[in-house]
C-alpha positions as protocol buffer text, in pm:
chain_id: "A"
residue {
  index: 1
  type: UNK
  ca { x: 12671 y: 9909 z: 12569 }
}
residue {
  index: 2
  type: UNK
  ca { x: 12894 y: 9814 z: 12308 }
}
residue {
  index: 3
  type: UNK
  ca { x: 12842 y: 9499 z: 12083 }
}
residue {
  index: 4
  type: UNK
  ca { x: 13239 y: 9457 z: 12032 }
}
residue {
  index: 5
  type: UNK
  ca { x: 13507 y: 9259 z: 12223 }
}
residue {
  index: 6
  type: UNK
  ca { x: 13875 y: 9260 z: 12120 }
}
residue {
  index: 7
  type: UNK
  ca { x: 14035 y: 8945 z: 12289 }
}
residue {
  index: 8
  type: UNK
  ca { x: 14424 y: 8972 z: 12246 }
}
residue {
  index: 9
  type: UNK
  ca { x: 14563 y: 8657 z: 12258 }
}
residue {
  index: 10
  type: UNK
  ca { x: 14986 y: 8597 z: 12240 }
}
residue {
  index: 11
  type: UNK
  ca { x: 15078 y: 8263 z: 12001 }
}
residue {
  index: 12
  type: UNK
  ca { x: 15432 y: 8190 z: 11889 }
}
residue {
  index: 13
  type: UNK
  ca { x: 15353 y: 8326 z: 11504 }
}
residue {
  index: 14
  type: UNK
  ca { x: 15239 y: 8662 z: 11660 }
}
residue {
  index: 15
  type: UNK
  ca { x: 14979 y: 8839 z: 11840 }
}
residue {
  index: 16
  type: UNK
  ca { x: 14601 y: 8755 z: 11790 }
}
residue {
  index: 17
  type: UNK
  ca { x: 14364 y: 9003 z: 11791 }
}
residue {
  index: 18
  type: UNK
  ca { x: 13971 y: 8783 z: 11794 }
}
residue {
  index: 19
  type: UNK
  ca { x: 13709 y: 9036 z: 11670 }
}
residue {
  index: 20
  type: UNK
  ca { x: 13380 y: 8993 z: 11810 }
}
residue {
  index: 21
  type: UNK
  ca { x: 13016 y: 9167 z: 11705 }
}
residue {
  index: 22
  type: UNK
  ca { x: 13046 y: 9494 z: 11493 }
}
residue {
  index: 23
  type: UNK
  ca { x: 13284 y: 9792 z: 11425 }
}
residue {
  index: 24
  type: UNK
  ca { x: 13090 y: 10055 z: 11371 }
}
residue {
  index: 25
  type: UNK
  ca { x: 13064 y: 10405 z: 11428 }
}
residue {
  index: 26
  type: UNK
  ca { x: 13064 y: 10367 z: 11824 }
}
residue {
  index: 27
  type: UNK
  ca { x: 13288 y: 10067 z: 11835 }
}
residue {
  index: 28
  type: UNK
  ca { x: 13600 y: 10236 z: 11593 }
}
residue {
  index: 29
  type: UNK
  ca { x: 13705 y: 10433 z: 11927 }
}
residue {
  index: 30
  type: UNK
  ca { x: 13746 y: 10095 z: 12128 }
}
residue {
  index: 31
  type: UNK
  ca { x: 13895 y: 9903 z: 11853 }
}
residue {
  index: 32
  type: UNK
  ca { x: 14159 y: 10182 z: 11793 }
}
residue {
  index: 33
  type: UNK
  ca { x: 14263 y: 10216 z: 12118 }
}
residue {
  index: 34
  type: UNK
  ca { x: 14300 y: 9844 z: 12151 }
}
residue {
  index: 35
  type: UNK
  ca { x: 14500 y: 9866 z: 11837 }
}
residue {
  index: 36
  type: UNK
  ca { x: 14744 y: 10128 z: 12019 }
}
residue {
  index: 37
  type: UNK
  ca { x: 14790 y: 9937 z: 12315 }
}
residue {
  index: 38
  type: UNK
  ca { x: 14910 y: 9633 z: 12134 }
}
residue {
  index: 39
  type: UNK
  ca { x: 15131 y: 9839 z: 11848 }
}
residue {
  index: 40
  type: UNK
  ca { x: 15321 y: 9962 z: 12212 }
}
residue {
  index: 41
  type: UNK
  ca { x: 15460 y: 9620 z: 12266 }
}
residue {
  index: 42
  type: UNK
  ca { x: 15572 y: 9605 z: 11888 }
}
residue {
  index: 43
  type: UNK
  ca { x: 15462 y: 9247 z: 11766 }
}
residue {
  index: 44
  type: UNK
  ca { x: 15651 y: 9112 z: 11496 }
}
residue {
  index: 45
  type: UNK
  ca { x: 15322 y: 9024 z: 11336 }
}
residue {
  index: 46
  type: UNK
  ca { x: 14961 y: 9118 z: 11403 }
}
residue {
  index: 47
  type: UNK
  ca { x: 14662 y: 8834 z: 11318 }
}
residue {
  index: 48
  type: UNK
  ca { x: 14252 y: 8996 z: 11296 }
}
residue {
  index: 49
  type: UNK
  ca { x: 14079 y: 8666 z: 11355 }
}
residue {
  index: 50
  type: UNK
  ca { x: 13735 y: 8814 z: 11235 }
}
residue {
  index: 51
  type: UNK
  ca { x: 13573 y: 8473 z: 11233 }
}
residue {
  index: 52
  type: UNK
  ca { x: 13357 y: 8642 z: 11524 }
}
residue {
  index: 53
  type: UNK
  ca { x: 13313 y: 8972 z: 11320 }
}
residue {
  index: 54
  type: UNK
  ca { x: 12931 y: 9030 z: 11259 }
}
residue {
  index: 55
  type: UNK
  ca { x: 12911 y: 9381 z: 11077 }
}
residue {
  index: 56
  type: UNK
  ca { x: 13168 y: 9613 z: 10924 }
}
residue {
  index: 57
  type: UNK
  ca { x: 13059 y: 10017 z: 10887 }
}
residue {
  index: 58
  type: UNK
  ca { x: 13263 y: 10199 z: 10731 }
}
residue {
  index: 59
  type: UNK
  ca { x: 13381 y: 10366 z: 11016 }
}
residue {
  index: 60
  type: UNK
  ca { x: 13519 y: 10018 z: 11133 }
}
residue {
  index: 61
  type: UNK
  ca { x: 13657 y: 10006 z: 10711 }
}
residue {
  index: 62
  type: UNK
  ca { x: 13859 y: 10374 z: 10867 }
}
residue {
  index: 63
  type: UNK
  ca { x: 13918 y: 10191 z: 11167 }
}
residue {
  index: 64
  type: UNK
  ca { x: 14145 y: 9882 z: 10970 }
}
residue {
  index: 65
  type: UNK
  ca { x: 14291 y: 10153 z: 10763 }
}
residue {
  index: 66
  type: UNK
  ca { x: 14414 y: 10344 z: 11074 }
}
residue {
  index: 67
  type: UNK
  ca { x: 14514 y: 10039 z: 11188 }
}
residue {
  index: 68
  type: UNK
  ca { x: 14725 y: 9928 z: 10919 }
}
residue {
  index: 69
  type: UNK
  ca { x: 14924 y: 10271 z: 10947 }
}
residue {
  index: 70
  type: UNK
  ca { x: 14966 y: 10212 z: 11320 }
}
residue {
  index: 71
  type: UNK
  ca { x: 15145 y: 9907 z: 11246 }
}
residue {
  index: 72
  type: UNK
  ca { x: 15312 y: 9982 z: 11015 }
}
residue {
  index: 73
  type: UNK
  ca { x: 15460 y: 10273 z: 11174 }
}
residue {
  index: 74
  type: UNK
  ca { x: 15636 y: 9990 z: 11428 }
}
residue {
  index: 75
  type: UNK
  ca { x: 15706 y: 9791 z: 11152 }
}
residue {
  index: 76
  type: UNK
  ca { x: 15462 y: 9489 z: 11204 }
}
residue {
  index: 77
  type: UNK
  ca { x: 15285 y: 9291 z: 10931 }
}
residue {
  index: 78
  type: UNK
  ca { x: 14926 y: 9276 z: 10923 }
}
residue {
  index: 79
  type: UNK
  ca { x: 14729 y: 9016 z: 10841 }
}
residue {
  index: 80
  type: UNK
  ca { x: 14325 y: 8945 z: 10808 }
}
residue {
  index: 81
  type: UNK
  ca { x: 14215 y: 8596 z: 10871 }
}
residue {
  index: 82
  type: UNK
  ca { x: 13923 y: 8402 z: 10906 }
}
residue {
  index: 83
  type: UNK
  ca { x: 13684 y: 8677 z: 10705 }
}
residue {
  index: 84
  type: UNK
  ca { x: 13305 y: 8546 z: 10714 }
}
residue {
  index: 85
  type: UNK
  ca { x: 13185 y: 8588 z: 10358 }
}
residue {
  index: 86
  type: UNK
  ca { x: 13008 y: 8909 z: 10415 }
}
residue {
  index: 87
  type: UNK
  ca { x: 13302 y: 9093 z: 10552 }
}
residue {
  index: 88
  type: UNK
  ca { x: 13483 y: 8957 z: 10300 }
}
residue {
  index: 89
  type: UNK
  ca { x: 13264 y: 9090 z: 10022 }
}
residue {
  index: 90
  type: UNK
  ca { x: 13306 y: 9454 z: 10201 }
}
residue {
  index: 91
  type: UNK
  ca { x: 13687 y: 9430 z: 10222 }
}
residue {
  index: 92
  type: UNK
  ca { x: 13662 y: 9347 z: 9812 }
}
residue {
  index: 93
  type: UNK
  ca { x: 13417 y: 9571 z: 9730 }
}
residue {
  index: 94
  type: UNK
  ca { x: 13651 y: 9883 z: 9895 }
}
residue {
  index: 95
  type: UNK
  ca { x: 13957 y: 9696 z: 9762 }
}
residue {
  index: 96
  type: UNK
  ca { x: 14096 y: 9667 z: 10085 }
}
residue {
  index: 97
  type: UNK
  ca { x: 14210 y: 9301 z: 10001 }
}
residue {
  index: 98
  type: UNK
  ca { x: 14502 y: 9475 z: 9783 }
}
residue {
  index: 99
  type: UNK
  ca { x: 14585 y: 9684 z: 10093 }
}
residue {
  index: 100
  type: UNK
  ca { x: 14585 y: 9382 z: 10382 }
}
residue {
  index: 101
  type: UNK
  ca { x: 14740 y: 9033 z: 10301 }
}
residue {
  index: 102
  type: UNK
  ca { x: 14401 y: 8784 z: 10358 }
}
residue {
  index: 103
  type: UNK
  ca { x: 14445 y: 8452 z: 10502 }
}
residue {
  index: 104
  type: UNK
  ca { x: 14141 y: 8172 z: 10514 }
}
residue {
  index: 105
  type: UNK
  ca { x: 14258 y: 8057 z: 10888 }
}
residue {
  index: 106
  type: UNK
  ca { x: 14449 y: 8224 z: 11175 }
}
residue {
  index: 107
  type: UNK
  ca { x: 14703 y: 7904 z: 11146 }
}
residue {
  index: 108
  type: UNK
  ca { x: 14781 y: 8002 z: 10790 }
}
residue {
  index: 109
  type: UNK
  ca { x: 14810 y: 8386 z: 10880 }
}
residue {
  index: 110
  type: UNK
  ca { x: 15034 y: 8290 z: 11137 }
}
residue {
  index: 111
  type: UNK
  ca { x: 15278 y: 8046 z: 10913 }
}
């Protein structure tokens, strides 16, 4: 059994996607397809709350990328918000704070 949940969650600034547990190896598949399924409705905008996130592999660092070009490929913006300081330290350390915009709340993400 998986230690992920992706709650989606539909706010007037865009769609919230609440992380929960780890994206690792075995969780990247879930999270992806989640991902999909919400790039088919074609959100303006696209919020990670990862307040809840616990671990980041780097498959769930290939997940985000893939995620990114999902998006992107229906034009949406991305943004990261509520990184615990961990996560936040892995997202610097493979520069993908250059790549996603980075937001210290899901209100501010969402303004």
């Amino acid at each position: 059994m998986s230690a992920f949940q992706c709650e989606v969650e539909q706010q007037s600034g865009g769609t919230i996607l609440k992380l929960v547990g780890q994206i690792g190896l075995a969780e990247a598949e879930e999270f992806d397809r989640q991902c999909r399924r919400v790039a088919e409705s074609r959100p303006a905008r696209v919020v990670l709350d990862m307040s809840g996130l616990t671990m980041l592999s780097s498959a769930g660092i290939g997940a985000l990328l893939r995620l990114q070009k999902t998006f992107a490929s229906v034009q949406c913006a991305v943004r990261l918000a509520a990184l615990p300081a961990e996560i936040a330290q892995i997202l610097e350390l493979s520069r993908l704070t250059s790549v996603f915009t980075v937001a210290p709340t899901v209100a501010d993400a969402l303004n």
